[in-house]
N, C-alpha and C positions, 0 to 999 in steps of 0.2 A: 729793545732787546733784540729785535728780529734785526734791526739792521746793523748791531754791533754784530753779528751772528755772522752775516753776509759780509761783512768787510775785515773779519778776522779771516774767514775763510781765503780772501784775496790775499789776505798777508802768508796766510799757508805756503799756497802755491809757491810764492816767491820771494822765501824769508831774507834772501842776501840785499833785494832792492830797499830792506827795511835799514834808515839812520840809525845810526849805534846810538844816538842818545835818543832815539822816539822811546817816549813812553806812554801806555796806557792806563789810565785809573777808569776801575769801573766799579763802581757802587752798585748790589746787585740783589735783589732776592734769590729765594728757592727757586732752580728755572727748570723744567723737566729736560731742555734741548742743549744747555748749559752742555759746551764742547769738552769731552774730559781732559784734551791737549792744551786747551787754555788754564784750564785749572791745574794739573800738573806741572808746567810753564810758570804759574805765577805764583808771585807771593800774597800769601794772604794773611790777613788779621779781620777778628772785629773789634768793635764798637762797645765794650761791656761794661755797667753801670759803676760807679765809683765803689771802689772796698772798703770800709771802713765810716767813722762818723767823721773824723777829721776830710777824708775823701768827699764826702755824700756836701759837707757844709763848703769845704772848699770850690766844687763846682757850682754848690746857689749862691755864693757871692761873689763868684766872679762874675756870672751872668746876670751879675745887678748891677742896678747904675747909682750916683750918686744922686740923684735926683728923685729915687726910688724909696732911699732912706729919708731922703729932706721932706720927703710927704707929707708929714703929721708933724705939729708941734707937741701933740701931747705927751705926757709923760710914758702914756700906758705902750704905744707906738712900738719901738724899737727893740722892748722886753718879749713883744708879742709875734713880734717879725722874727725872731731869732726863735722863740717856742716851737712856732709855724713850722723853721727850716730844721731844727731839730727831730720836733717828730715825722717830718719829712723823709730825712733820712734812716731813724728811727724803721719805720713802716717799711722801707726798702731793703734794711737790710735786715729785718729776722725772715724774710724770703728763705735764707740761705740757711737756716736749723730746720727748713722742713716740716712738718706738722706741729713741732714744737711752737713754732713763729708764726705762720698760717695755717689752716686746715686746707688753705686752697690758696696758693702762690699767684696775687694779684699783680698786675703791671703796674702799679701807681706811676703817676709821670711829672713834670714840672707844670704841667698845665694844672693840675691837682693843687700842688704848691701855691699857684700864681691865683687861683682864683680862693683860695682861703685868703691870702693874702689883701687881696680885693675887696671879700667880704668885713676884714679888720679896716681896712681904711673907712670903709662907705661905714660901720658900728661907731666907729669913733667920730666920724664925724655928725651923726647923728646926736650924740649924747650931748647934753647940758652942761657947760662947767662944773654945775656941781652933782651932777647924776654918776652914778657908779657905773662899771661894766655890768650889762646882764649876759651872767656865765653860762646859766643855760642856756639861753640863743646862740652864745659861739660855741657852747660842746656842742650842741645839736647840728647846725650848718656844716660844723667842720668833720666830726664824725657820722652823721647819719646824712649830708648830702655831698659835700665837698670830696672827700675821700669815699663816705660809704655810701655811696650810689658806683660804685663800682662792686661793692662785698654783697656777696650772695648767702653765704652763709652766717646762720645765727648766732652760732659763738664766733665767728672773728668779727661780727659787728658790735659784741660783750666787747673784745678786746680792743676797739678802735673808742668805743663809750668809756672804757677803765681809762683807757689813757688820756683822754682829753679829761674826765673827772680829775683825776690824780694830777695831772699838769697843769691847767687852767683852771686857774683860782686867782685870789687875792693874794694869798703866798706867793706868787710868780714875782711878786715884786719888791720884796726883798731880797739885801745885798747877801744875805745868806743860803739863801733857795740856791739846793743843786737835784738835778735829774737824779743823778748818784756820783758818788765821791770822785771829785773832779772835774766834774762836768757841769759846771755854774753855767749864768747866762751873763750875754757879752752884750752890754749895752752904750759901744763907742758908738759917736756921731761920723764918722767918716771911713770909708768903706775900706783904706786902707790899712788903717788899725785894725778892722774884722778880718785882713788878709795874713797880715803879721801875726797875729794871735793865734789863726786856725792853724799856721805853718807851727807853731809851736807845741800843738796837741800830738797825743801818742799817735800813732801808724796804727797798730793794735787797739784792738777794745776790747775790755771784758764783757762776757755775755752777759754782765749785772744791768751794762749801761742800757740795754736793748731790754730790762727785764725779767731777762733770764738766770738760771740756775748757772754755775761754771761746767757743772757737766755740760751743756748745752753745745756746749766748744767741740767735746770729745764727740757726740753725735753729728753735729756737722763734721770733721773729721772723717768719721766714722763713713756717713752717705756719701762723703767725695769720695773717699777711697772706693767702695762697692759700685759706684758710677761709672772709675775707671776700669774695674775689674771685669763687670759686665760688657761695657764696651771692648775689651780685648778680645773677652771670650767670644761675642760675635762677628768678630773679622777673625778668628782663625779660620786655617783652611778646613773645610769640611772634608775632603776626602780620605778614602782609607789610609792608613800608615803605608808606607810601604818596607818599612825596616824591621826587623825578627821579632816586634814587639806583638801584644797581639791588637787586631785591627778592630773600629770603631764595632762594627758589624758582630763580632764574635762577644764584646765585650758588654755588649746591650744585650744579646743572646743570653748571656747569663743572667747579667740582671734582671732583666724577662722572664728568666726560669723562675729566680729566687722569689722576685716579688709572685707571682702567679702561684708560688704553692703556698703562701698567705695571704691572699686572698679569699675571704672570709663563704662563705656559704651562702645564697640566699636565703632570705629569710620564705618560710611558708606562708601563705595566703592562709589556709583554713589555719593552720594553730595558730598565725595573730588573731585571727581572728575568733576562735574558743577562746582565746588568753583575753581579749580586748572584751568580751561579754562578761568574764569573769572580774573585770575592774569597774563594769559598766558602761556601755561601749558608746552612752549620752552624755558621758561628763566630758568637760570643755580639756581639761587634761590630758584624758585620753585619744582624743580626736584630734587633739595636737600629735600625740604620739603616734596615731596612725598616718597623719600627711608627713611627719618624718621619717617613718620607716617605710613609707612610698619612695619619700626622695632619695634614702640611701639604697636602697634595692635596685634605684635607676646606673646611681651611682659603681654599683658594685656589678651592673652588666657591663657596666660601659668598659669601668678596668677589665676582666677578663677579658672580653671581645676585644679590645684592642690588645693587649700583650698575646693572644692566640696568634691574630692577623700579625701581628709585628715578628714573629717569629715565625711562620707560615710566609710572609715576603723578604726574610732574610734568609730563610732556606730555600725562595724563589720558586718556593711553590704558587703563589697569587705576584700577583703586580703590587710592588709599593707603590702606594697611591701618594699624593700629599699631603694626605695627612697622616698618613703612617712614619712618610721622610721625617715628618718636623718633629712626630714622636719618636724617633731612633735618634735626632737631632738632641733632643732636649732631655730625654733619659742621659746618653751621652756628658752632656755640661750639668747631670744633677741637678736639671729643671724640671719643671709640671710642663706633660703636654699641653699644650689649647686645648687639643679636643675634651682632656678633663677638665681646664679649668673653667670652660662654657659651662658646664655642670654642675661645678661642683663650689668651692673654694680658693680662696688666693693661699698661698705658701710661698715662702722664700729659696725653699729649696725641697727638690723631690725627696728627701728622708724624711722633712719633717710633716712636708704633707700627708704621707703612706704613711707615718706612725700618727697622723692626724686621723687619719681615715682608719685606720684599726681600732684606735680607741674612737672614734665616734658610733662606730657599730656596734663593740664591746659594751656602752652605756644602753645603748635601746636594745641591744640582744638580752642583758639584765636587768633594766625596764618593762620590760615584754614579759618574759618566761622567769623572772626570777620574784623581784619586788619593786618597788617605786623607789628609789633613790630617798636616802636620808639627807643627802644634799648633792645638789646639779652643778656637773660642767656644762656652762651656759655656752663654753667657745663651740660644744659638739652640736650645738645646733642649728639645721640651715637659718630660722626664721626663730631668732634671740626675741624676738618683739611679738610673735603671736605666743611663744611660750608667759610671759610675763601680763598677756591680756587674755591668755584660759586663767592665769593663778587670779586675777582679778573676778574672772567671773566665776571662779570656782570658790573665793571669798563670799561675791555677793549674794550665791545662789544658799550658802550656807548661814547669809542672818534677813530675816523675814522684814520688809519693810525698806529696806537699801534698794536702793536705784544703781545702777552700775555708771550712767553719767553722772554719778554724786560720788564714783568710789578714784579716788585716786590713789598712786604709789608712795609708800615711804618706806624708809627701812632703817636697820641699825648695824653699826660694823662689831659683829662680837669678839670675844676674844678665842675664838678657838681656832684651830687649825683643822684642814680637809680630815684627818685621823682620830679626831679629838669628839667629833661627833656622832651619836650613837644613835640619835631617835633622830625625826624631824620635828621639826616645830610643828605646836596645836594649830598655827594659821601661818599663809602663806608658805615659803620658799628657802632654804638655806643655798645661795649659792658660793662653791669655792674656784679657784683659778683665775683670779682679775689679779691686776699689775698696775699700780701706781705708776706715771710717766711724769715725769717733773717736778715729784716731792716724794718725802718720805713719811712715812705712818709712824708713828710715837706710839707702841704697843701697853705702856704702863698708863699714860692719861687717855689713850683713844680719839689721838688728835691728827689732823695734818704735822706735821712737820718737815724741816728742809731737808733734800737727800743729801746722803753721805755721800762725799767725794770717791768719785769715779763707779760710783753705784747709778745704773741707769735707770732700773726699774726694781718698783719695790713689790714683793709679792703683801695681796693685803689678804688680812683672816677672812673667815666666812663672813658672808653678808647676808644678814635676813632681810629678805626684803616680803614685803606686806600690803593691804590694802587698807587705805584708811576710807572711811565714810565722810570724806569733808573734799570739799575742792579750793579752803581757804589759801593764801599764800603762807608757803613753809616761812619757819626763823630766819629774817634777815643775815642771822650769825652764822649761820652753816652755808657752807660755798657748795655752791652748786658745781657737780662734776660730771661732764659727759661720759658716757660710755660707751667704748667702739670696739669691733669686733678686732679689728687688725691697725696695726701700726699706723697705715693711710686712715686718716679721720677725713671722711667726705659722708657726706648725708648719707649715703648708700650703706655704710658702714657703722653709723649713728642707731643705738641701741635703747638708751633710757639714761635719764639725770638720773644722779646720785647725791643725795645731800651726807656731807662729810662735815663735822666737826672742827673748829680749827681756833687756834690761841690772836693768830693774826687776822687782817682784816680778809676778806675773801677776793676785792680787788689786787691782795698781794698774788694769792693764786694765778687769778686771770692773767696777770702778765707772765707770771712763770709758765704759761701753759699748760697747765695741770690739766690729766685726763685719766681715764680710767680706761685700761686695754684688756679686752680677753684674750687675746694671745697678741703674744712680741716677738714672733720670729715672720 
């Protein structure tokens, strides 16, 4: 790189002595020194993975040989080569729905591909003419090392385990077997027949082929558009207006005003603290309630002092520092400062944050000084997972004889609505505000079911959730449901299973992505 650096720079000097047809290719990473005259000067493109399944198959067969397919005389061979390149592609492209398709957007790559492939030849040739495939051996190799030696997280290793169960079988081998409608397996002997045939598949797939829901479409949609939008919005120019309109400066002043006269009160030390003796200030409940209205009190300085400061360096009384810039910056574009969201919570946009942070205060201000909630907004709290292991211990401590590493979570989805309940339950928790993400709730049998077209998210009734005294494995029948606090599903944001009811199998879930969100904005 250093001496492509030095010898563009000689072409600077003396761009006439350069041959009209010399051309340069440079294949290049991220380079900090990267000349910005050479990049403005040149054309560029990259390198981006094939779109589609028609796409994703057409590059693994053309980069096969015929000698590749001639491998194996067996029958099982050829069915299983094309499975391989299938969910190959498959696993590449629900990349691009986002959370729905991964919880964490892996690189998988043809070396992945090649040595599943590997491993099919060296299985086959192993076997006895008359021995069967063992299918756990290849779901296992193929999803828990081949591919999933890359996957860190524990539901998309469920979902690389659903699909090689569901795909690799004995049913692979019949002429009737399709992934989904349309999408049979292609079992010519000659590589140019596989070429012909993939040229003949749709351009387009539906999100069924990959698993998914059709909504799944509208959300990808959905992320590219806001991808692009975002990225505009940070290459405008940052400076004032300079036309009769009014300037960035004046109009975060206001905004500065408006939010800062609701902005909430602190809350007082001594009455939490008479109020917290008056609930009993050793139950695990409460204790919870005091490290959270520790952390919104932190909360609730940090917004004032900074909207003070931000209006106090916009009236140039103090020095805008940088991080007052990035918060006049990001009020501006209807973002969350950093400096609050080191703090605090993630939000898609500063309105819904500040109406996030009002009502999270709102609930432990009448928590505190009012009554205990007959049912909880789980989204208002910083730490969703120590609220759910006081309700456990505040279970175990109430029946004599229970061990609390004996008590684990269950619960039920009732039929009521957040307005609908009047008391709380005699044990554990009612909570309301969770959002089905890639199915719909069936309210008359109390099932999963598929979501309505162009419905994203399903609001679901109150859920009691409880502590049982057993740590046996729950009904195979009920699909197990993560819960996340925000839209990004990453361990950080991973809350508690939820076991849901469902008429289909629960692997149908797993591929659909199914999850549970406390809040979707």
């Amino acid at each position: 790189m250093v001496e492509v650096m030095e010898q563009f720079g000689e072409l600077e000097k003396n761009p006439e002595s350069v041959h009209e047809t010399f051309r340069l290719w440079i294949t290049t990473e991220v380079h900090p020194k990267f000349p910005i005259t050479l990049l403005q000067m040149s054309i560029k493109y990259t390198c981006e993975p094939p779109s589609g399944i028609k796409a994703g198959l057409m590059r693994t067969y053309d980069s096969m040989s015929q000698d590749f397919l001639d491998y194996s005389d067996s029958p099982f061979y050829l069915p299983l080569i094309y499975t391989i390149s299938f969910l190959h592609t498959v696993v590449q492209e629900r990349r691009k729905f986002g959370p729905l398709g991964w919880n964490i957007p892996y690189e998988f790559n043809s070396a992945d591909w090649l040595a599943s492939c590997m491993f099919i030849q060296n299985h086959l040739e192993s076997l006895e003419p008359t021995q069967n495939i063992s299918w756990n051996t290849v779901r296992y190799m193929v999803s828990a090392v081949q591919y999933g030696g890359r996957v860190t997280d524990d539901f998309d290793n469920r979902l690389l385990t659903t699909f090689t169960k569901v795909w690799l079988s004995d049913q692979l081998f019949n002429t009737e077997f399709l992934f989904y409608k349309g999408y049979g397996i292609m079992r010519f002997k000659n590589l140019a027949e596989y070429i012909e045939e993939i040229e003949k598949m749709k351009t387009i797939d539906p999100p069924q082929a990959y698993g998914l829901h059709s909504n799944a479409d509208i959300t990808y949609q959905r992320n590219t558009t806001q991808e692009l939008l975002d990225t505009m919005l940070s290459i405008q120019p940052k400076e004032s207006t300079a036309g009769g309109g009014e300037t960035r400066e004046a109009s975060v002043y206001r905004q500065a005003v408006e939010m800062l006269e609701k902005v909430p009160h602190n809350f007082d030390p001594n009455d939490v603290k008479e109020r917290l003796k008056f609930y009993g200030q050793f139950g695990s409940m409460v204790i919870f309630l005091r490290q959270e209205i520790d952390r919104m009190q932190k909360v609730i300085n940090l917004v004032r002092s900074t909207l003070k400061d931000l209006l106090l360096a916009i009236d140039g009384t103090i020095i805008m520092s940088e991080a007052l810039r990035d918060s006049l910056d990001s009020i501006y574009d209807a973002k969350v400062p950093k400096l609050w969201l080191r703090s605090s919570w993630s939000s898609s946009t500063l309105g819904f944050w500040f109406t996030e942070f009002l009502e999270r205060n709102q609930q432990f201000h009448s928590w505190c000084f009012q009554a205990r909630p007959n049912t909880f907004w789980m989204t208002g709290f910083f730490n969703a997972q120590g609220f759910l292991t006081a309700m456990r211990q505040e279970v175990t401590r109430a029946h004599k004889g229970w061990a609390l590493d004996m008590v684990s979570l269950h619960n039920d989805v009732t039929k009521f609505t957040y307005d609908e309940i009047k008391a709380a339950p005699t044990e554990g928790v009612y909570v309301h505000g969770l959002f089905l993400d890639g199915a719909g709730w069936d309210r008359r049998n109390m099932r999963l079911c598929e979501s309505s077209l162009k419905v994203l998210f399903t609001q679901l009734p109150v859920v009691h959730i409880y502590a049982i005294n057993s740590t046996a494995p729950k009904d195979p029948k009920l699909y197990l449901c993560p819960v996340y606090k925000k839209p990004v599903r990453t361990g950080l944001m991973f809350v508690t299973p939820l076991w849901l009811p469902t008429l289909k199998h629960p692997d149908h879930w797993v591929l659909r992505g199914v999850a549970v969100l406390c809040d979707i904005k």
